[in-house]
C-alpha atoms as a printed R data frame, in Angstrom:
    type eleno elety resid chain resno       x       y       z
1   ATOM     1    CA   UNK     A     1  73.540 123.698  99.374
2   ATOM     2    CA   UNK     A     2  70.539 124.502  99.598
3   ATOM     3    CA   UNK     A     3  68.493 126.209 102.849
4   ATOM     4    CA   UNK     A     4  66.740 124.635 105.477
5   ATOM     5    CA   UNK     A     5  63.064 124.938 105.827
6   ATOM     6    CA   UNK     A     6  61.826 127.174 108.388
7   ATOM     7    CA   UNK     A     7  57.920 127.841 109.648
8   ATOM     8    CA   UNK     A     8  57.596 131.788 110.157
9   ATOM     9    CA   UNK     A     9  56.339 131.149 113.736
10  ATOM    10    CA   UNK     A    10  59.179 132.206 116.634
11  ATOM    11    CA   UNK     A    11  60.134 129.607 118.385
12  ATOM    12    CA   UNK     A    12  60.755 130.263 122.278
13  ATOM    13    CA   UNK     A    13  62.916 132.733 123.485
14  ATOM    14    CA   UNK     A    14  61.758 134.601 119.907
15  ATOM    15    CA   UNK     A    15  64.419 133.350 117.577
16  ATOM    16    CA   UNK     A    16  64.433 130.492 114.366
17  ATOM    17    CA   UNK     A    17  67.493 127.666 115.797
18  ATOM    18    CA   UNK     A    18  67.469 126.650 112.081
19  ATOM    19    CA   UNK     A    19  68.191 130.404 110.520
20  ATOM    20    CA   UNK     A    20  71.272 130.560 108.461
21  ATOM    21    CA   UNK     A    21  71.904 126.794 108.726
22  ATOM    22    CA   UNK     A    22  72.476 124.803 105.488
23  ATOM    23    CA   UNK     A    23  71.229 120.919 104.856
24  ATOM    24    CA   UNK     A    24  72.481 118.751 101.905
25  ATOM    25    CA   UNK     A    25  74.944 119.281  99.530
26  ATOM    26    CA   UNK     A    26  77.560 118.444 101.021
27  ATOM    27    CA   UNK     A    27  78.075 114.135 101.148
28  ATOM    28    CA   UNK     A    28  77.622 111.906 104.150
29  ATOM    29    CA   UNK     A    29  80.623 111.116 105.422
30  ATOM    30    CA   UNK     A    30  80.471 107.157 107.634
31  ATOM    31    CA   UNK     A    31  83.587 105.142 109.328
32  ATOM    32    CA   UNK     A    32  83.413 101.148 108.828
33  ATOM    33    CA   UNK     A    33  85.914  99.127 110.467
34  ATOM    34    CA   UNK     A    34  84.908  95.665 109.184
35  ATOM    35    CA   UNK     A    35  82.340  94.996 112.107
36  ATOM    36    CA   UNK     A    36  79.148  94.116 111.416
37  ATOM    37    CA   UNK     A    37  77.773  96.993 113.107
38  ATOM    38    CA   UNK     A    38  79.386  99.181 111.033
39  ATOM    39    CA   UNK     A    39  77.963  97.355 108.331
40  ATOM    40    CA   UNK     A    40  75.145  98.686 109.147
41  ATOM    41    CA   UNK     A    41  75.939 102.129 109.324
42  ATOM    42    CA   UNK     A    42  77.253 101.687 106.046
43  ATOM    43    CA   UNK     A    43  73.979 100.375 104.691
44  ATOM    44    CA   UNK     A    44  72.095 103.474 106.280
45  ATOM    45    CA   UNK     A    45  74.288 105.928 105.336
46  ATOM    46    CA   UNK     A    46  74.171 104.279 101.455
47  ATOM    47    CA   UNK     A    47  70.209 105.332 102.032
48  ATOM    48    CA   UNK     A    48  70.759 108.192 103.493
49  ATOM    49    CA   UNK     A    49  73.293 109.812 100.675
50  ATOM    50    CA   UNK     A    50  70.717 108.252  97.928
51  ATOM    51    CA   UNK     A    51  67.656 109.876  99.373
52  ATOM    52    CA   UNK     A    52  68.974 113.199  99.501
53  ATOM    53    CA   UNK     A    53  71.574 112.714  96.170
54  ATOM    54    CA   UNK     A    54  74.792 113.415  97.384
55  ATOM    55    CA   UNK     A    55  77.799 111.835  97.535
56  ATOM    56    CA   UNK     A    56  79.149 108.780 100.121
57  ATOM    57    CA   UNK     A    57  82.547 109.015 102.200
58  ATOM    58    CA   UNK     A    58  83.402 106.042 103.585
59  ATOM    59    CA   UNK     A    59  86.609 106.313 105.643
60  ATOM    60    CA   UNK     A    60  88.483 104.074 107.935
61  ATOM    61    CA   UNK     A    61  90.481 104.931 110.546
62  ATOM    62    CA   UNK     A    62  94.057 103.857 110.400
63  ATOM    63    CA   UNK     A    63  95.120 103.922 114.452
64  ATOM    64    CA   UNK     A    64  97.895 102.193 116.122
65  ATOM    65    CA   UNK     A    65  96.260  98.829 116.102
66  ATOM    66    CA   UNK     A    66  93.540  97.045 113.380
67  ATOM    67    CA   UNK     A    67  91.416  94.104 113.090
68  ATOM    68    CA   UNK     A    68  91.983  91.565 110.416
69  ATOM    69    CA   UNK     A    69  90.986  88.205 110.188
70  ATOM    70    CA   UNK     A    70  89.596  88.580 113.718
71  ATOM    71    CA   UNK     A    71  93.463  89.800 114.893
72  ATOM    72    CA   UNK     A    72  94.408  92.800 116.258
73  ATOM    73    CA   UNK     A    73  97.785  93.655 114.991
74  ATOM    74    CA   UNK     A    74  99.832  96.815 114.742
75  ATOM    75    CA   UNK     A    75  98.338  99.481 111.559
76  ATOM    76    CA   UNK     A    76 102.020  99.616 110.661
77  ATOM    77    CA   UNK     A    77 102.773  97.792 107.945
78  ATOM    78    CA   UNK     A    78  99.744  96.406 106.680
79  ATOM    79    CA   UNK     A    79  98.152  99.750 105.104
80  ATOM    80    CA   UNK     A    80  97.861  98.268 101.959
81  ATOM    81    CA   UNK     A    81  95.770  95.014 103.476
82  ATOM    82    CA   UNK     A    82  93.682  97.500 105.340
83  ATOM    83    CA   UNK     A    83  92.878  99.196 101.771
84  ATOM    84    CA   UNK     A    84  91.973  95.727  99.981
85  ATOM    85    CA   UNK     A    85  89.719  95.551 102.996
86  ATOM    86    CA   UNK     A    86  87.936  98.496 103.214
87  ATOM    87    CA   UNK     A    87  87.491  98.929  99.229
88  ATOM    88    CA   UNK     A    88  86.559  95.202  98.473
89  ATOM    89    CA   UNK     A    89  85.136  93.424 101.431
90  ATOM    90    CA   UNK     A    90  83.798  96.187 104.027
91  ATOM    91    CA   UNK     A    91  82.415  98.271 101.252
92  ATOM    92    CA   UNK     A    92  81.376  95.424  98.660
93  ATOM    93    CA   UNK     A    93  77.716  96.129  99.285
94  ATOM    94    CA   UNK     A    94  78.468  99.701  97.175
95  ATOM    95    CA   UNK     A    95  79.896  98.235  94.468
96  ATOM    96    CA   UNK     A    96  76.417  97.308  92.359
97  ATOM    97    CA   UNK     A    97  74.946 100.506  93.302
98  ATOM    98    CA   UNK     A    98  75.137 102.369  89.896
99  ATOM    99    CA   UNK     A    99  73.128 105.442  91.209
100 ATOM   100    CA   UNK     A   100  75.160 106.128  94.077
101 ATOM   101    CA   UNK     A   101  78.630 108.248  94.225
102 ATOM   102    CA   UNK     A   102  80.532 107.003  96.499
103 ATOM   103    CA   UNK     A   103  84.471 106.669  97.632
104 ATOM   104    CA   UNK     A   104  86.640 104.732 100.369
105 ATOM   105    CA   UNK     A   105  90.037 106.495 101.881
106 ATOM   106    CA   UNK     A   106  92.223 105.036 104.424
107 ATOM   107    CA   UNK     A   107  92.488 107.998 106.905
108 ATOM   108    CA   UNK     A   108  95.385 108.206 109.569
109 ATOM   109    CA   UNK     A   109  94.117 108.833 113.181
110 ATOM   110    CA   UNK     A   110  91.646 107.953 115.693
111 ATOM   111    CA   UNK     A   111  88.092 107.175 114.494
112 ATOM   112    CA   UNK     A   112  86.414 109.995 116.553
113 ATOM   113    CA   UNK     A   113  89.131 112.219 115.265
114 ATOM   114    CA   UNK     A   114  88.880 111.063 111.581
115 ATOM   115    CA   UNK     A   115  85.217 111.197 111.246
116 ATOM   116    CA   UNK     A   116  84.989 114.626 112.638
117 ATOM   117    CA   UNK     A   117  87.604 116.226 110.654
118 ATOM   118    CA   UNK     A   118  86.380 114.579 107.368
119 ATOM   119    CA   UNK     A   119  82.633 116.191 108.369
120 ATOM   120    CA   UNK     A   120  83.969 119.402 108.715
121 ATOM   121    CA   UNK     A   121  86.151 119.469 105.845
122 ATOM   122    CA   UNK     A   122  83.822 117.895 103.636
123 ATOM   123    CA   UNK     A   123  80.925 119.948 105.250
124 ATOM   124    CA   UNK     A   124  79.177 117.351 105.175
125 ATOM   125    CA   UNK     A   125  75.394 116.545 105.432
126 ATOM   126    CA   UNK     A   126  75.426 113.966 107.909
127 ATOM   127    CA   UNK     A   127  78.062 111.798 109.947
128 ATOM   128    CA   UNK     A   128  77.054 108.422 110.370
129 ATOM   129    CA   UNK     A   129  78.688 106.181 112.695
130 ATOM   130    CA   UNK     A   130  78.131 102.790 114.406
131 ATOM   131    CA   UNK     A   131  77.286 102.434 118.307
132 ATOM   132    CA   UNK     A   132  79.081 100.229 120.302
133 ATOM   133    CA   UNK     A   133  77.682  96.619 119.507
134 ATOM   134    CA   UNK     A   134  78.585  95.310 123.367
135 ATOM   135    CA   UNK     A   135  78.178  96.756 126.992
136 ATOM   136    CA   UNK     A   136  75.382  98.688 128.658
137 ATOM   137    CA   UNK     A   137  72.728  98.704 125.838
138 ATOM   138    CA   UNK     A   138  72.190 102.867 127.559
139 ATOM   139    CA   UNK     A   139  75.849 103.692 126.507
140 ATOM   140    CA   UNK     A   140  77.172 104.551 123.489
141 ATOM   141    CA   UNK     A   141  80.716 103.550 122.498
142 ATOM   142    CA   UNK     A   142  83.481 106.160 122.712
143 ATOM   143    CA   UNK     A   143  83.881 106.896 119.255
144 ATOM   144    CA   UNK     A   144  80.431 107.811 119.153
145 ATOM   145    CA   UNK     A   145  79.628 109.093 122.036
146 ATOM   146    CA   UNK     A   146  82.872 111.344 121.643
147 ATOM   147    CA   UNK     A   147  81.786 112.476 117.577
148 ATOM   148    CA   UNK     A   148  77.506 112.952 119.340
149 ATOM   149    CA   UNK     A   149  79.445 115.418 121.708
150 ATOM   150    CA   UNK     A   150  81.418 117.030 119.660
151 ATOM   151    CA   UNK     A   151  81.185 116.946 116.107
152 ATOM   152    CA   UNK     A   152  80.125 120.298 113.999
153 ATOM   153    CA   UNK     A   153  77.898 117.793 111.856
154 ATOM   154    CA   UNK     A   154  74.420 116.330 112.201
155 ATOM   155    CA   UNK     A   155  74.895 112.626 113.425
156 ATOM   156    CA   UNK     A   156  73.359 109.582 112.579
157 ATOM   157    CA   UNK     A   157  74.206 106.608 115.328
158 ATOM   158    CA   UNK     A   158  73.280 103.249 114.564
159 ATOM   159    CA   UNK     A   159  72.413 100.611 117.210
160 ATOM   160    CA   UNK     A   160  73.508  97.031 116.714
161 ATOM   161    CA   UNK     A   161  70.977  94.528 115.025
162 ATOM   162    CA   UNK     A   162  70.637  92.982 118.700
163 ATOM   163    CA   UNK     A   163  69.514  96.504 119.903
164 ATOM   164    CA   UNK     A   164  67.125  96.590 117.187
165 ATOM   165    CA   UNK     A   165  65.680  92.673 117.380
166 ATOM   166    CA   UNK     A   166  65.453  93.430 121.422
167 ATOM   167    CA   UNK     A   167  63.528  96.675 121.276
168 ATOM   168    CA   UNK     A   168  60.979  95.227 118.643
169 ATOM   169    CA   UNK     A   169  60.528  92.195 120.910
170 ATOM   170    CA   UNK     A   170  60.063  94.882 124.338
């Protein structure tokens, strides 16, 4: 890993917040449920992993209930489906990118849960996950509001397209 930068100026209260904490190396680690919000994290954290050359985690969350084919229906039982998914539809963007190192693991638990663990496990880089793509446009979803909170990792939260189109427009 290597070091982050630091100026030699104090910052206030006379001490460096950046001293003795590490940046890169370790991979970016991003949850994708099929949405297409989280398509979108997926595409930044693709960039993000590629501009600073490590690895790609992509993980999915396998809770108590999952969407397919616009269904919710119970995890149980359809673990292999939710594989087919994640490796060959949600994550079919990656599959052309020949400079990129990447993997996809089903990962039992909740998504807030699951991202955080793999982050700290992984030590990874950055955490990248999707905001919620309905609702207040202030509030973040709970997964990400709970893995902003309390995650060990930098995080990356990305807005829905909507968010973006409505904030170029304002």
């Amino acid at each position: 890993m290597s070091e982050v930068n630091s100026s030699s100026e104090a910052t206030e209260g006379g001490t460096d917040p950046t001293e003795g904490q590490t940046f890169g190396g370790g991979p970016v680690v991003v949850g994708v449920d099929g949405s297409s919000n989280a398509q979108r994290a997926l595409a930044i954290a693709a960039s993000l992993a590629s501009a600073i050359n490590v690895d790609l985690v992509v993980c999915h969350a396998l809770g108590l209930m999952t969407l397919i084919d616009g269904e919710h229906v119970p995890s149980e039982g359809h673990r292999t489906d939710i594989e087919h998914l994640l490796r060959d539809e949600w994550c079919a963007t990656l599959h052309g990118e020949n400079q990129l190192r990447w993997r996809a693991d089903v990962v039992d638990g909740s998504p807030a849960s699951v991202l955080m663990a793999l982050g700290h496990d992984l030590q990874a880089s950055l955490v990248v996950v999707g905001s919620r793509g309905t609702g207040d446009e202030l509030l973040l979803g709970s997964t990400s509001h709970h893995v902003v909170h309390h995650c060990d990792r930098p995080v990356v939260v990305v807005p829905p397209e909507d968010r973006v189109e409505d904030s170029k427009r304002g």
